[in-house]
C-alpha positions as CSV (number, residue, x, y, z in Angstrom):
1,X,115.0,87.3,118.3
2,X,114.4,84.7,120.8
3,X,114.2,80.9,119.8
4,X,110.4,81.1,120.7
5,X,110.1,84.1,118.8
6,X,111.9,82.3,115.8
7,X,109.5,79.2,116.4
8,X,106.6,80.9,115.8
9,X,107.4,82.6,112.6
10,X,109.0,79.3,111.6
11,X,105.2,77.8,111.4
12,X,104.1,81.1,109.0
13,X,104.3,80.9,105.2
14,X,107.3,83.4,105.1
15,X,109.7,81.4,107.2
16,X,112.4,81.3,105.0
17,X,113.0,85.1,105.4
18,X,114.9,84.0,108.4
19,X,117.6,82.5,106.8
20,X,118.4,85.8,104.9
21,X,121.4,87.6,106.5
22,X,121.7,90.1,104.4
23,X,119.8,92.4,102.2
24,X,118.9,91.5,99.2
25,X,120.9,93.6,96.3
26,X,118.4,95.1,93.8
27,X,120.0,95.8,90.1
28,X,118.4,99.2,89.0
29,X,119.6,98.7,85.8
30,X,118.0,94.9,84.9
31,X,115.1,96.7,86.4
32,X,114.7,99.5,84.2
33,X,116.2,97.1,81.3
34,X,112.9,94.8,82.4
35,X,110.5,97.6,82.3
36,X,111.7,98.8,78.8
37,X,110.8,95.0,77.7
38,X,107.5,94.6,79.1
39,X,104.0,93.9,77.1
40,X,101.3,95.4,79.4
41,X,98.9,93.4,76.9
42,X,100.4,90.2,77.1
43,X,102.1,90.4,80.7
44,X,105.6,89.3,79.6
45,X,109.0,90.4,78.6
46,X,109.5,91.2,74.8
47,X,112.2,89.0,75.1
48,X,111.4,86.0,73.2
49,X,107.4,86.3,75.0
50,X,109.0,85.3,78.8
51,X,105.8,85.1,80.4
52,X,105.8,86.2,84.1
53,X,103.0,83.9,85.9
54,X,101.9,83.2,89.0
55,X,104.1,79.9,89.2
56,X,107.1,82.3,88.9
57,X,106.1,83.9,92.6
58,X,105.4,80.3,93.7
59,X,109.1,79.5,92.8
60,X,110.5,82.2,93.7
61,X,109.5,83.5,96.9
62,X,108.3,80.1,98.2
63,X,104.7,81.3,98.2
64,X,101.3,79.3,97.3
65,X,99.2,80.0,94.9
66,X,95.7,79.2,96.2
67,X,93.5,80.2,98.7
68,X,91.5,83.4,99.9
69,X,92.2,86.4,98.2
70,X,93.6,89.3,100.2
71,X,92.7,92.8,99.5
72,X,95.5,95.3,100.2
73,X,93.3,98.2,98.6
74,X,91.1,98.2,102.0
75,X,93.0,99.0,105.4
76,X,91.4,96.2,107.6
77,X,92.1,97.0,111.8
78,X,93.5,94.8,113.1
79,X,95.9,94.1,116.8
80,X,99.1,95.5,115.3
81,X,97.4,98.5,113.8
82,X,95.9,99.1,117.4
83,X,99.9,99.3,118.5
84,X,100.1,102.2,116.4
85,X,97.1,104.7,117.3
86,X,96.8,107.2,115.0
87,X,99.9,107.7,114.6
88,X,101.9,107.1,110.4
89,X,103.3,103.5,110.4
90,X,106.3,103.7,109.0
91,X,109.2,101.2,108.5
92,X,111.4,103.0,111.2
93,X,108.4,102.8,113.5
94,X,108.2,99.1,112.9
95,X,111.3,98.4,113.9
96,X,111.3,100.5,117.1
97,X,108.7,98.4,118.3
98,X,109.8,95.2,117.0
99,X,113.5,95.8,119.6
100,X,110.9,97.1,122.2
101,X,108.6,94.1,122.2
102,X,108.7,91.1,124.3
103,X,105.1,89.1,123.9
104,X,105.9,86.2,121.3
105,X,102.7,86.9,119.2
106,X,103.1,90.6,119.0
107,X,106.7,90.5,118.0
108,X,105.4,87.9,115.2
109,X,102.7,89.9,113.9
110,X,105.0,93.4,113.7
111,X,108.2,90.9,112.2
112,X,105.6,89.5,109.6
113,X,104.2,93.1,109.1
114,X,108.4,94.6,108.5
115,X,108.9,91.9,106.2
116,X,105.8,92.7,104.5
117,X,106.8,96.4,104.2
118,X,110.5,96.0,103.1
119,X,110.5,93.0,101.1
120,X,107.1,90.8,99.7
121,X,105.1,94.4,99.6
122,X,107.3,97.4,99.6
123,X,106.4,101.0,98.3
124,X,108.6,103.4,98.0
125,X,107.0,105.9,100.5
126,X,108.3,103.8,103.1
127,X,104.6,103.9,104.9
128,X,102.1,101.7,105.1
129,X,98.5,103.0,104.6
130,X,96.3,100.7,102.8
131,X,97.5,97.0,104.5
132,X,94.7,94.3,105.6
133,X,96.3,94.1,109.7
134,X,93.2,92.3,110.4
135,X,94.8,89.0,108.8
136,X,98.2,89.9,111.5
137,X,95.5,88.8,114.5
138,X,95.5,85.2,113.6
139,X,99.3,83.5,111.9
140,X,97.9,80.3,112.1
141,X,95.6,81.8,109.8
142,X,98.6,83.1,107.3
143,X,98.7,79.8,105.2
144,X,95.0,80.4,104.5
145,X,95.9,83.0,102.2
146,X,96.9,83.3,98.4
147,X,100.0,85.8,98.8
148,X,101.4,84.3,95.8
149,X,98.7,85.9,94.0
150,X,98.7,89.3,95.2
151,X,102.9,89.4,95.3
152,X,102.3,88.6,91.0
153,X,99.3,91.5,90.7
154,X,101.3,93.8,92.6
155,X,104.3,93.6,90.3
156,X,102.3,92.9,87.3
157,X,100.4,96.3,88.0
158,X,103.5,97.6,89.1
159,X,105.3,96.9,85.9
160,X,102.3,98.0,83.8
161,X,102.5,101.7,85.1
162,X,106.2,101.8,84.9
163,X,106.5,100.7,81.1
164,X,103.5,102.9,80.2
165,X,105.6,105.7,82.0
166,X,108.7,104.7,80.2
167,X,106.8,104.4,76.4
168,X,105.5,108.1,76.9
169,X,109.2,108.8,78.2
170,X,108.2,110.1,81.1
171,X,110.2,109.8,84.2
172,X,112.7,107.2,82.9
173,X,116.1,108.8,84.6
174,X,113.9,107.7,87.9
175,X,111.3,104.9,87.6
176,X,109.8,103.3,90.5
177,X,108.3,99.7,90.9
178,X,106.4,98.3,94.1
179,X,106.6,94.9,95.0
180,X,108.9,92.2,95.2
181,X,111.4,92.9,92.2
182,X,113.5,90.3,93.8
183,X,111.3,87.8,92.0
184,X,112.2,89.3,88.7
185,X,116.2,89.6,88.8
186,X,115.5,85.7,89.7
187,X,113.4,84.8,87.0
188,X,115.2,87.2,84.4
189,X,118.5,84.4,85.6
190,X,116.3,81.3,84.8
191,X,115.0,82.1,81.7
């Protein structure tokens, strides 16, 4: 990554992912441990009533809360879609263009995309259909949005469908969860 590269993904809400130099280890056990524990009607942990909020993603991930609300159910076009054609975006594909790219704002817009894939918005597929790219054309743009908002309804809806899974014991050698279960091995820590 070039220090203009860096510079301009420095100025984007999600800066702080470049100070991670490593991935991130995910505890399947806690996980699954978490999902046994969770009230779908009161969206907490049955352990003592932990609430998990919306301030928890603020914390966490560095995130804010307010702002426009971004729709991940629609597909929105947008430049970096256009670098793909027709063609499946898939994380591998990501990063083949991200080491072939040299213009400053494209690199930004697919590193922002990667990061949204692997980390803030990941689905185990490992292919990205239903993603608004059209908010990728602008980053000045980025801190006009609430992604602290949908990072929380992703995992809460996330978490929802796994424990309702797990009550009807159905799947539980091999649950999955989309989203950002960073954010809960941290707050499982704090609380």
């Amino acid at each position: 990554m070039s220090a203009l590269q860096k510079q301009e993904l420095e100025r984007t809400p999600f800066r702080w992912m470049l100070q991670m130099e490593e991935p991130l280890k995910i505890c399947s056990a806690l996980l699954l441990e978490l999902v046994s524990k969770w009230s779908v009607e009161n969206k907490s942990f049955r352990i003592s009533e932990v609430p998990f909020n919306l301030f928890d993603v603020c914390v966490v991930l560095g995130l804010a809360v307010r702002g426009q609300q971004v729709y991940f159910d629609s597909c929105t076009p947008g430049l970096v879609n256009n670098l793909f054609g027709e063609e499946e975006i898939t994380i591998e594909k990501i990063v083949l263009k991200l080491q072939e790219e040299d213009n400053v704002d494209i690199y930004c817009r697919l590193y922002i995309l990667l990061i949204f894939s692997v980390f803030y918005f990941p689905h185990t597929s490992g292919i990205v259909t239903t993603f608004p790219f059209g908010l990728l054309d602008n980053l000045q743009s980025l801190k006009l949005w609430n992604w602290g908002e949908v990072a929380h309804s992703l995992l809460v809806k996330s978490l929802d469908r796994a424990s309702i899974q797990f009550r009807q014991q159905k799947n539980n050698d091999n649950q999955h969860l989309a989203g950002c279960v960073a954010v809960l091995q941290v707050c499982v820590c704090f609380n």
